[in-house]
Residue, then its C-alpha position, 0 to 999 in steps of 0.5 A: x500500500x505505500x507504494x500506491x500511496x507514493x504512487x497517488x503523491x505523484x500522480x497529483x505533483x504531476x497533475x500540478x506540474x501540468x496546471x503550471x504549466x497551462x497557467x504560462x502557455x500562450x501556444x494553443x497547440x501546445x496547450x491542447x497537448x499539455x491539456x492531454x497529458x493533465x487528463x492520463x495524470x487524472x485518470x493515474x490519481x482515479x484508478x490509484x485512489x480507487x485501488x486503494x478504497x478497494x483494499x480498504x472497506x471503511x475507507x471506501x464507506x467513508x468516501x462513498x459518504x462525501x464524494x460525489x455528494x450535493x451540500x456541504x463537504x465537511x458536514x458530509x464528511x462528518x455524517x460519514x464518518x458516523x456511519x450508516x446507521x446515523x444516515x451517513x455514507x448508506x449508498x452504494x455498498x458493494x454487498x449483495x444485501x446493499x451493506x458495505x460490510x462495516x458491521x463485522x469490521x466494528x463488532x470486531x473491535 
């Protein structure tokens, strides 16, 4: 997991590299081209974050609970992080009964 993690850290320095860069291009072309090559660092970022949730089921709880969510973000992030039983992050669950399978994660504890 740390080399994903490495991985993800690069992947969003490159995304900036590319911002700076298109921040100072006045070359149309060139910008197109850099534009591109922003846009495989984006999708580098998605499969790198989505590896990562796949290996861990509360973290992918917990993001299902803010990302891609109308309203606040940390209002969001918080009622996420409570759990489905409090109405937070209850989408998507990847179980064939619709649960994220967090409940045998916490009874563990």
């Amino acid at each position: 997991m740390a080399r994903m993690f490495a991985s993800m850290t690069e992947e969003a320095e490159a995304i900036n590299w590319y911002e700076q860069r298109l921040a100072i291009e006045q070359d149309p072309d060139a910008r197109k081209i850099i534009e591109d090559a922003r846009h495989e660092e984006y999708k580098h970022f998605a499969m790198d974050f989505e590896f990562l949730l796949r290996k861990r089921p509360e973290w992918r709880a917990i993001a299902q609970g803010v990302l891609f969510r109308p309203g606040d973000i940390t209002e969001n992030a918080d009622a996420a992080e409570e759990g489905p039983e409090s109405g937070g992050g209850d989408e998507g669950g990847s179980a064939s009964d619709g649960s994220l399978g967090i409940g045998d994660l916490r009874s563990a504890s």
